[in-house]
ZAZAGU-120396 format. One record per residue (C-alpha): x, y, z; residue number from 1; residue in three letters. Coordinates in Angstrom, 2 decimals. Layout:
((X Y Z) NUM "ALA")
...
# end
This chain:
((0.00 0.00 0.00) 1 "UNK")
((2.40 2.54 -1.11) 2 "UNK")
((2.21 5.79 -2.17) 3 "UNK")
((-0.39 8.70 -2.16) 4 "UNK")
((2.33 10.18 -4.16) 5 "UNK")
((3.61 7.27 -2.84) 6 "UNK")
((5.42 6.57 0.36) 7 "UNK")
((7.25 4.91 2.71) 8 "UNK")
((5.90 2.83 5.41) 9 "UNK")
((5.72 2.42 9.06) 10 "UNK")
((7.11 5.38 12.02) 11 "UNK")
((6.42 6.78 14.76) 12 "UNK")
((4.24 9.46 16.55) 13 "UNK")
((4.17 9.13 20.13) 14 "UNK")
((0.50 11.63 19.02) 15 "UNK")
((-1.40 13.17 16.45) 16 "UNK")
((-0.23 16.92 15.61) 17 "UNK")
((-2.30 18.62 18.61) 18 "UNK")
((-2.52 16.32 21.50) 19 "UNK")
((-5.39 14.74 19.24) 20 "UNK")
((-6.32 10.84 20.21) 21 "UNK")
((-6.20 8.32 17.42) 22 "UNK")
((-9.85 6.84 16.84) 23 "UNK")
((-8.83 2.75 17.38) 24 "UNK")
((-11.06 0.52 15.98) 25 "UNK")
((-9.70 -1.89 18.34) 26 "UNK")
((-6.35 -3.86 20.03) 27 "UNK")
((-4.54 -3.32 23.02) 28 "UNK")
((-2.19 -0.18 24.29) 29 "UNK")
((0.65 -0.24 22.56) 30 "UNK")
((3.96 1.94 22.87) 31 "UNK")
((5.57 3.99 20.06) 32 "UNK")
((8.41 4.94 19.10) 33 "UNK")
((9.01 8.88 19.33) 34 "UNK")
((10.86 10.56 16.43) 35 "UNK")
((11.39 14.06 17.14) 36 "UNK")
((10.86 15.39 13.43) 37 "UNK")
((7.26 16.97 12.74) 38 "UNK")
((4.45 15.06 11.67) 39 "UNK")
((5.07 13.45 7.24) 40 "UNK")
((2.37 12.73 5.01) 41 "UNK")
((3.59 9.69 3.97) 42 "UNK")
((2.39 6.84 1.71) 43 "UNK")
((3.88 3.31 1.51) 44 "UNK")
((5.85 4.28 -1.67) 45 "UNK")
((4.12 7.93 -2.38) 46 "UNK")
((4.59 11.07 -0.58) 47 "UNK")
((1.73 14.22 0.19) 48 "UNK")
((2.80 16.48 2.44) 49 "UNK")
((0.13 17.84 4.68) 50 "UNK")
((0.42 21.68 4.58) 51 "UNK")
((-1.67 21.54 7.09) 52 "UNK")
((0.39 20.38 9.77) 53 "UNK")
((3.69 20.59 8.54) 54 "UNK")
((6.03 23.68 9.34) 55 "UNK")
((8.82 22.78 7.47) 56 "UNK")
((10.79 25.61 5.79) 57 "UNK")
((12.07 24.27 2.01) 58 "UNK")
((14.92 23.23 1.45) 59 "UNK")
((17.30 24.60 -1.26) 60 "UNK")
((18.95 21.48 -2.27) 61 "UNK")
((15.96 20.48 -3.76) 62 "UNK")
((14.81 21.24 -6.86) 63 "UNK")
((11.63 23.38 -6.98) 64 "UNK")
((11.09 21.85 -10.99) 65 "UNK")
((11.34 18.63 -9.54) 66 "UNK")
((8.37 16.47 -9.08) 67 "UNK")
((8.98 15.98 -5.41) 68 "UNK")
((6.54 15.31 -2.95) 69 "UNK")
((9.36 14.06 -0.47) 70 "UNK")
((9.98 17.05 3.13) 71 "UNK")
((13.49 17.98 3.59) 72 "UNK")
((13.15 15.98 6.94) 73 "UNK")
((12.53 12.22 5.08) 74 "UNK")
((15.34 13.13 2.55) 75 "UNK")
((18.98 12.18 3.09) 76 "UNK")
((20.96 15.16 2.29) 77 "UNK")
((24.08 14.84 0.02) 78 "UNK")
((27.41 14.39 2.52) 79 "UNK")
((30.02 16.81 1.68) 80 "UNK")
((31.66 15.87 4.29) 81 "UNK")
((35.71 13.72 4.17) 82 "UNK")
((35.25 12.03 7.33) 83 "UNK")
((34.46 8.77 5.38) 84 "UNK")
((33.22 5.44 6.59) 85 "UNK")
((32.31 6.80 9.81) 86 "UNK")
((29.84 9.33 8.44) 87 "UNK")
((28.34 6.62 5.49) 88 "UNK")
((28.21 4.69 8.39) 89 "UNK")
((25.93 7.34 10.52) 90 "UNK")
((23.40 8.20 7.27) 91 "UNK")
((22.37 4.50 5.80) 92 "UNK")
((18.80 4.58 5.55) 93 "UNK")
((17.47 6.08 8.50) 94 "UNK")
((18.92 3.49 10.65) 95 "UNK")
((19.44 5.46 13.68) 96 "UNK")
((20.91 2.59 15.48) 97 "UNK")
((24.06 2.76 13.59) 98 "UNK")
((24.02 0.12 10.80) 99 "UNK")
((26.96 -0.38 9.64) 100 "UNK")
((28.50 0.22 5.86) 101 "UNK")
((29.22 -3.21 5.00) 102 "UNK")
((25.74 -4.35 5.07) 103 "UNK")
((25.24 -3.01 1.77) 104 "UNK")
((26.64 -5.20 -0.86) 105 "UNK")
((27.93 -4.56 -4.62) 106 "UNK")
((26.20 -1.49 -5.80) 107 "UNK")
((25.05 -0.32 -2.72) 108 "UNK")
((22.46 -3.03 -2.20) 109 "UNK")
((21.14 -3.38 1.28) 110 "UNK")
((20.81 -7.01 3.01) 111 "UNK")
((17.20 -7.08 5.16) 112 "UNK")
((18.56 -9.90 7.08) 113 "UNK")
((21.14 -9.33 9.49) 114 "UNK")
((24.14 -11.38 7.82) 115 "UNK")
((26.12 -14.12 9.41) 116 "UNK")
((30.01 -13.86 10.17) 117 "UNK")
((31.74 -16.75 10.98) 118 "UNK")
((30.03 -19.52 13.90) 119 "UNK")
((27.39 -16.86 14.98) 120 "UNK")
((26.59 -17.60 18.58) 121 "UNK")
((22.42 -16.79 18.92) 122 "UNK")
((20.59 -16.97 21.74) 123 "UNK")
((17.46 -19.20 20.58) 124 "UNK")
((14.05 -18.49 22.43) 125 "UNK")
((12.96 -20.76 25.21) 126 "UNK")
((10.89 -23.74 24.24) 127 "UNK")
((7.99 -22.47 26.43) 128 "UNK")
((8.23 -18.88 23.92) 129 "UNK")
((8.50 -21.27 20.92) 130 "UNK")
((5.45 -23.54 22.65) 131 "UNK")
((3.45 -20.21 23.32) 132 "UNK")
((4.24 -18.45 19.93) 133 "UNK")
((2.97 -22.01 18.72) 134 "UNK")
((-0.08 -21.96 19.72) 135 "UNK")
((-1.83 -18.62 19.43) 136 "UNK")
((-0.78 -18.66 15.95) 137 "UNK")
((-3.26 -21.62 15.83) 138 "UNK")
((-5.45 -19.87 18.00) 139 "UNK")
((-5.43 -17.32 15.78) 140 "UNK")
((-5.77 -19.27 12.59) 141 "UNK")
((-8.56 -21.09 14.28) 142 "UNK")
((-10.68 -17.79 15.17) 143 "UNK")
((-12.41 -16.80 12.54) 144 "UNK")
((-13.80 -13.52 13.94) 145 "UNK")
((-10.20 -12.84 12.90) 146 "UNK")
((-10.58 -12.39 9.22) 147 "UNK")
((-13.33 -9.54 9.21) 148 "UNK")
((-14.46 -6.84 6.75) 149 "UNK")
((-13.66 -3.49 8.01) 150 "UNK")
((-15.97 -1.72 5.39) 151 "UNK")
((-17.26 -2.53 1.95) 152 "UNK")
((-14.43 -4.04 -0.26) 153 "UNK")
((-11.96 -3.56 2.89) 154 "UNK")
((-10.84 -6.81 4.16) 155 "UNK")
((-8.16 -7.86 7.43) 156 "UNK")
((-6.75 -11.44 7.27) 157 "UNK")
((-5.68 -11.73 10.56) 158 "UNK")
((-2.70 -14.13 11.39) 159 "UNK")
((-3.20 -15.55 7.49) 160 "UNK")
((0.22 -15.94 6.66) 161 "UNK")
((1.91 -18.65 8.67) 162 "UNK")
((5.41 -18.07 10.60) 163 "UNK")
((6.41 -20.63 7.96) 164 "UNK")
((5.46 -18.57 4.54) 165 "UNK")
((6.67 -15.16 6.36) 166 "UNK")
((10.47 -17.10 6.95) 167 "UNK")
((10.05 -18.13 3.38) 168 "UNK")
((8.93 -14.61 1.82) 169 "UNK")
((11.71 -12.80 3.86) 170 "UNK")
((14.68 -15.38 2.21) 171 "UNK")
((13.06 -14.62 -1.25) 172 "UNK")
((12.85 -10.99 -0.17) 173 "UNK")
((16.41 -10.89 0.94) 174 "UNK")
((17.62 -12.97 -2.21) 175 "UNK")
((16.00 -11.03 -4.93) 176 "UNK")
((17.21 -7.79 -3.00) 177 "UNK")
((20.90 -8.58 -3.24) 178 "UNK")
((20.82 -9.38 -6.66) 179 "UNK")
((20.34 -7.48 -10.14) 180 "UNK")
((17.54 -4.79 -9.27) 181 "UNK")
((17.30 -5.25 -5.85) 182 "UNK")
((17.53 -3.02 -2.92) 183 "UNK")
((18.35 0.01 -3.43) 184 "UNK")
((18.26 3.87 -1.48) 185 "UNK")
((15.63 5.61 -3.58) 186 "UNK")
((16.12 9.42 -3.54) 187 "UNK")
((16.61 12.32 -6.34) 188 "UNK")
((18.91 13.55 -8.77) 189 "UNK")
((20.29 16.23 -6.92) 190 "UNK")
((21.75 13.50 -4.38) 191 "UNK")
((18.79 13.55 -1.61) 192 "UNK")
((17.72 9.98 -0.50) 193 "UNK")
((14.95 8.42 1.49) 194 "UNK")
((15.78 7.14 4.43) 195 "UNK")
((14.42 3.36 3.47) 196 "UNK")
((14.93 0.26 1.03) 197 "UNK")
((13.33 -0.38 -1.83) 198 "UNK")
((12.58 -3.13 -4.61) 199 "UNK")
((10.53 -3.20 -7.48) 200 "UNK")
((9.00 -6.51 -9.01) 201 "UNK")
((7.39 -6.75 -11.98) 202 "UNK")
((7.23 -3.15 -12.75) 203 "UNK")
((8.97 -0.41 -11.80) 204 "UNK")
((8.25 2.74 -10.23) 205 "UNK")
((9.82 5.90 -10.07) 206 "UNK")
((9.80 8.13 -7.34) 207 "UNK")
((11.32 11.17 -9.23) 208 "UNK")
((8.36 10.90 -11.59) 209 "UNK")
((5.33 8.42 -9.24) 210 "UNK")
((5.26 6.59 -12.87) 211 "UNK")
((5.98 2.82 -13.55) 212 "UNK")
((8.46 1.51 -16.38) 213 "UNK")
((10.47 -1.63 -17.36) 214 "UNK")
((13.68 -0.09 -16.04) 215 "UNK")
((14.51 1.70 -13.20) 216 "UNK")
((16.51 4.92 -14.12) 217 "UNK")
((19.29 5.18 -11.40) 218 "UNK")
((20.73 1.73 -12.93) 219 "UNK")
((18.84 0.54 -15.70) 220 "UNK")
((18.55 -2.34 -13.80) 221 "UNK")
((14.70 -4.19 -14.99) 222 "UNK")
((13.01 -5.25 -11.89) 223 "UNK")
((13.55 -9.36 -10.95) 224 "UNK")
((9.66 -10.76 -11.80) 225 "UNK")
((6.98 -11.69 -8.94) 226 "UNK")
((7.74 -15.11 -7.51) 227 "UNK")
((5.19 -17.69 -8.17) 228 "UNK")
((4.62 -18.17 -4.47) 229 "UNK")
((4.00 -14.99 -4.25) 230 "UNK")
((1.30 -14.85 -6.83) 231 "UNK")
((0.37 -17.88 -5.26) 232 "UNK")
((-0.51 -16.71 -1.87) 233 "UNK")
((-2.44 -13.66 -3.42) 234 "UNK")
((-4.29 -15.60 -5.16) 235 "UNK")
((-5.51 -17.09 -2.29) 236 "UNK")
((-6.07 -14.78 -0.20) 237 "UNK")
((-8.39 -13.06 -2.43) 238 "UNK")
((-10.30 -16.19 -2.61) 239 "UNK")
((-10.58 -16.82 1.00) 240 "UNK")
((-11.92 -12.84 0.98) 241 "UNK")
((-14.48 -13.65 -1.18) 242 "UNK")
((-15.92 -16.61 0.59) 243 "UNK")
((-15.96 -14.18 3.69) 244 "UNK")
((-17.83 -11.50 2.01) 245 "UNK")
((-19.90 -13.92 0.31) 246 "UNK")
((-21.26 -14.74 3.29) 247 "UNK")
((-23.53 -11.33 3.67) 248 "UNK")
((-24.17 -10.67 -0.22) 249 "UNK")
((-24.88 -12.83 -3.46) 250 "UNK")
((-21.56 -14.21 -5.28) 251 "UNK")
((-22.09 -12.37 -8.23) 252 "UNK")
((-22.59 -9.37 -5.92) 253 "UNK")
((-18.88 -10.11 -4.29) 254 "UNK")
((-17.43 -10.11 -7.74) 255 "UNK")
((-18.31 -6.82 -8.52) 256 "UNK")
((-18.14 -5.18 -5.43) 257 "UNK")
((-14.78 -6.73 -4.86) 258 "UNK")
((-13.04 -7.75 -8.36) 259 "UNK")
((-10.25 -10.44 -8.74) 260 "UNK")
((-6.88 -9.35 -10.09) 261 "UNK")
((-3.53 -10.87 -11.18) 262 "UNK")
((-0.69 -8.88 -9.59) 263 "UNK")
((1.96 -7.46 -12.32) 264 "UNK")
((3.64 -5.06 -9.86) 265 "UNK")
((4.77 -5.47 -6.61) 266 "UNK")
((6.54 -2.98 -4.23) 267 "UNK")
((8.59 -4.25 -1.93) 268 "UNK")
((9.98 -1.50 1.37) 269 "UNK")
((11.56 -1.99 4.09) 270 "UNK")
((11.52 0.41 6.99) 271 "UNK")
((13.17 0.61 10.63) 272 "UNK")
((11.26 1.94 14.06) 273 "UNK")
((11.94 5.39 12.78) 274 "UNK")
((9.97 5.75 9.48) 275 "UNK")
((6.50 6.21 9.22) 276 "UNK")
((3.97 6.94 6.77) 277 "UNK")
((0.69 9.55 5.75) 278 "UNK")
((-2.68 9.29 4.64) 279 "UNK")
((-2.57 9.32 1.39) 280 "UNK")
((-4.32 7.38 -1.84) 281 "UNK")
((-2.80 4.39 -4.25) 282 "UNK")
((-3.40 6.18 -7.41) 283 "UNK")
((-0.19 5.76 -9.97) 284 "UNK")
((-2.04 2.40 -11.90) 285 "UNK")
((-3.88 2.80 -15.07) 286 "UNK")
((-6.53 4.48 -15.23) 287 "UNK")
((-8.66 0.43 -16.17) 288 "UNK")
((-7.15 -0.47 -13.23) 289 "UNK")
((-8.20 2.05 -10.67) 290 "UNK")
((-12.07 2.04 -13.00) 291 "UNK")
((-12.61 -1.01 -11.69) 292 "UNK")
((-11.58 -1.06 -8.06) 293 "UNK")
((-9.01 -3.74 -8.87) 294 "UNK")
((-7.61 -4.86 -5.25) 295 "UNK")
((-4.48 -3.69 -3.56) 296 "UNK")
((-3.29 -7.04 -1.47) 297 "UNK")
((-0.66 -6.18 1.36) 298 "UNK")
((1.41 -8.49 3.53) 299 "UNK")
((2.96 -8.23 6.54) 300 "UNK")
((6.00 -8.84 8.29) 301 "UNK")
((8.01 -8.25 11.34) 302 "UNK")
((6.85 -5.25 13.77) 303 "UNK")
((3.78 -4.54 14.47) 304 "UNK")
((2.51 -1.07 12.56) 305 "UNK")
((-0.57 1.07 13.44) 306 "UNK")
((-2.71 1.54 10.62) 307 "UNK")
((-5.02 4.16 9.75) 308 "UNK")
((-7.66 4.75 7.08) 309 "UNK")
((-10.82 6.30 5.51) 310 "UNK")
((-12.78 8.48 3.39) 311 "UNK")
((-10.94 11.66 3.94) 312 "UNK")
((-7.31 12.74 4.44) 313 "UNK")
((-7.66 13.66 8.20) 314 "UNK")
((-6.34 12.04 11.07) 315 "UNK")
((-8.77 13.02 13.54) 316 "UNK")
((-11.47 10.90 11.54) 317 "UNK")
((-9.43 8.00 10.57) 318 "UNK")
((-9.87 4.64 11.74) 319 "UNK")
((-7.37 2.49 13.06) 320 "UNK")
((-6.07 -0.66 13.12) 321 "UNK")
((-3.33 -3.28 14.21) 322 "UNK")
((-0.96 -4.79 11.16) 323 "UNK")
((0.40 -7.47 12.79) 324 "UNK")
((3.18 -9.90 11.28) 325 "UNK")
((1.56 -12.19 8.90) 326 "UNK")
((-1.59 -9.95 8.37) 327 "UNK")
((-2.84 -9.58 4.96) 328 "UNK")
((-5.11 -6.35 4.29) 329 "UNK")
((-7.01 -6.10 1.07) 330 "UNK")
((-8.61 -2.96 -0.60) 331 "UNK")
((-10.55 -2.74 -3.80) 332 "UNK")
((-14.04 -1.93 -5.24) 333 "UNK")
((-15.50 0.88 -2.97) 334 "UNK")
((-12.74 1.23 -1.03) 335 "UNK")
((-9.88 1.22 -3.46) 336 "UNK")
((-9.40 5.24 -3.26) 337 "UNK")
((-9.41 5.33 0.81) 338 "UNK")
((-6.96 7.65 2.59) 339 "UNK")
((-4.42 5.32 4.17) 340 "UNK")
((-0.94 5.83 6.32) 341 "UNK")
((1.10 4.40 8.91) 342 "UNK")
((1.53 6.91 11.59) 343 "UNK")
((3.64 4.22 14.52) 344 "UNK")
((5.21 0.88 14.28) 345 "UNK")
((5.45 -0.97 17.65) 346 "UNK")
((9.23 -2.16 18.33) 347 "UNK")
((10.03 -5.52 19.08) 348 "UNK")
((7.11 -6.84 18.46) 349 "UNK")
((7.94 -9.52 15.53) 350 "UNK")
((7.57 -12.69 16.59) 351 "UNK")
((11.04 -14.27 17.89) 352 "UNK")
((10.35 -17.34 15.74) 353 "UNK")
((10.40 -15.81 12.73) 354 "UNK")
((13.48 -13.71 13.68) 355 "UNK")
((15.41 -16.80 14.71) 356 "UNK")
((14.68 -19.11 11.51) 357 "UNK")
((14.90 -15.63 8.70) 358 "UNK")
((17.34 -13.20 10.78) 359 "UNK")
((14.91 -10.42 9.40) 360 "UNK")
((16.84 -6.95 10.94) 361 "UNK")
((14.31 -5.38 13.15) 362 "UNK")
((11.67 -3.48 11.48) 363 "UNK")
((9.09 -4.23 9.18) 364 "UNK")
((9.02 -5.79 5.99) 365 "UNK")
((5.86 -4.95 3.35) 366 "UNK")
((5.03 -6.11 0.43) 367 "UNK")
((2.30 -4.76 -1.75) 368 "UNK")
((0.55 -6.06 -4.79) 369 "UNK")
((-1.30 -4.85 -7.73) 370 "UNK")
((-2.49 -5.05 -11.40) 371 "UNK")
((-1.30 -2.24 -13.39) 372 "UNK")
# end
């Protein structure tokens, strides 16, 4: 679910602009993270800025021809500096906890999994956290109050994807994003970055112009195609929506309402505890594509994020709920144009399973599909 211009995923607000309260729709207390830069409209691979609440001053190293939707405060300012490794070091990707140079690879590729050096000596979770994780997930799986319709053509999959297929997705994630069009820093020509990864399958897009191509301009490099499993498990989870909405309305009805697509693009980000994300719209497909409300499927992985959406690009009114790892959220139909942003990811909250068997770095992994 990228973009509104489109965006980049998960952050941090310990509160609205305003001392407002977030409208939950449900889930426990949670804590966030507290970033002390103002409030960013966001979107998962698109940015809006909101006027509105933003007080940022611009900032001359940008452009002002450029098609930029990105605040100086989510861009990565050029280094002039000569200290070297120590201040690459400092600036990769937002992560403020320091990670280091040599996790990017070749061409500046970026490794989502934290790499092994030599005998690595892990502490493995207890049997009776293994034993626990264990069974809510089947608790969970089991529940079927868990996959619910938020509103028409808006569906949650709690807990769908198993600890299993997330270990799997993240190696296939992590494979595909050290090699030929992987990972990458996006940013703009006059040297600002984003302070995330990301990878383009199938298609890619451009944030220097929110369009999609074959190629991606700062290589060339054309983007590695969508694994079958991947198709595979959208597939079926737009099935398995259907038969959930099909309980209320006619089948026909379900089809219309809440059409079937084949994903041809899918963007893949990955953000730390310290990025967040706007309200803001998917809107960059063709123009078929967005007629018919053709579904935007989103998994995922690792932390916990806070979710928000609705009808109109205000906080205060939004909705809210809890993306958990392994959650898959569908939009489409009626509710393919919603406002939608990440405003808080909850730290540590990935479940230690899946960080022992996939090493995933901590943060959260998110993978959105589509039909151009």
């Amino acid at each position: 679910m990228n973009r509104g211009r489109r965006a980049r995923d998960v952050g941090s607000s310990s509160a609205p602009p305003g001392g407002r309260a977030w409208r939950p729709v449900g889930g426990p207390a949670h804590r966030r993270s507290s970033p002390a830069d103002p409030e960013l409209n966001l979107g998962m691979n698109r940015i809006q800025i909101d006027e509105t609440h933003s007080e940022e001053t611009e900032n001359d190293s940008l452009s002002p021809n450029k098609n930029s939707y990105f605040p100086p405060s989510e861009l990565q300012q050029p280094s002039h500096s000569n200290s070297g490794k120590s201040e690459e070091t400092k600036s990769i990707a937002g992560f403020e906890d320091s990670v280091p140079a040599e996790d990017f690879t070749g061409a500046g590729r970026f490794d989502i999994c934290v790499p092994q050096v030599g005998t690595p000596i892990m502490l493995k979770p207890s049997l009776l956290v293994k034993n626990r994780e264990k069974r809510n997930e089947e608790k969970r799986s089991l529940e079927e109050h868990n996959w619910r319709i938020l509103r028409p053509g808006m569906v949650l999959l709690k807990s769908y994807l198993s600890v299993g297929d997330q270990v799997k997705i993240v190696k296939l994630c992590r494979d595909l994003g050290l090699g030929a069009g992987g990972f990458y820093q996006p940013g703009y020509r006059d040297g600002a970055k984003l302070h995330l990864k990301m990878m383009c399958l199938g298609k890619n897009w451009d944030p220097e112009t929110s369009k999609y191509g074959e190629h991606r301009p700062i290589d060339g490099a054309k983007p590695p195609r969508i694994p079958e499993e991947f198709c595979n498990l959208v597939a079926k989870a737009l099935k398995d929506s259907h038969a959930l909405m099909g309980k209320n309305v006619k089948k026909n009805d379900v089809q219309e309402k809440f059409p079937l697509m084949t994903p041809n693009v899918c963007i893949v980000n990955f953000y730390t505890a310290s990025g967040r994300l706007g309200l803001h719209q998917d809107r960059d497909e063709s123009e078929e594509s967005l007629r018919k409300g053709l579904p935007v499927v989103s998994f995922s992985i690792g932390d916990t994020a806070e979710f928000l959406y609705g009808d109109q690009r205000d906080i205060v009114k939004a909705e809210k709920v809890l993306l958990e790892s392994g959650d898959v959220l569908i939009f489409g139909g009626k509710s393919r144009h919603i406002f939608h942003g990440v405003p808080s990811i909850v730290q540590d909250s990935a479940p230690k399973t899946l960080l022992e068997q996939s090493r995933l770095r901590s943060g959260r992994l998110n993978l959105t599909f589509r039909e151009y």
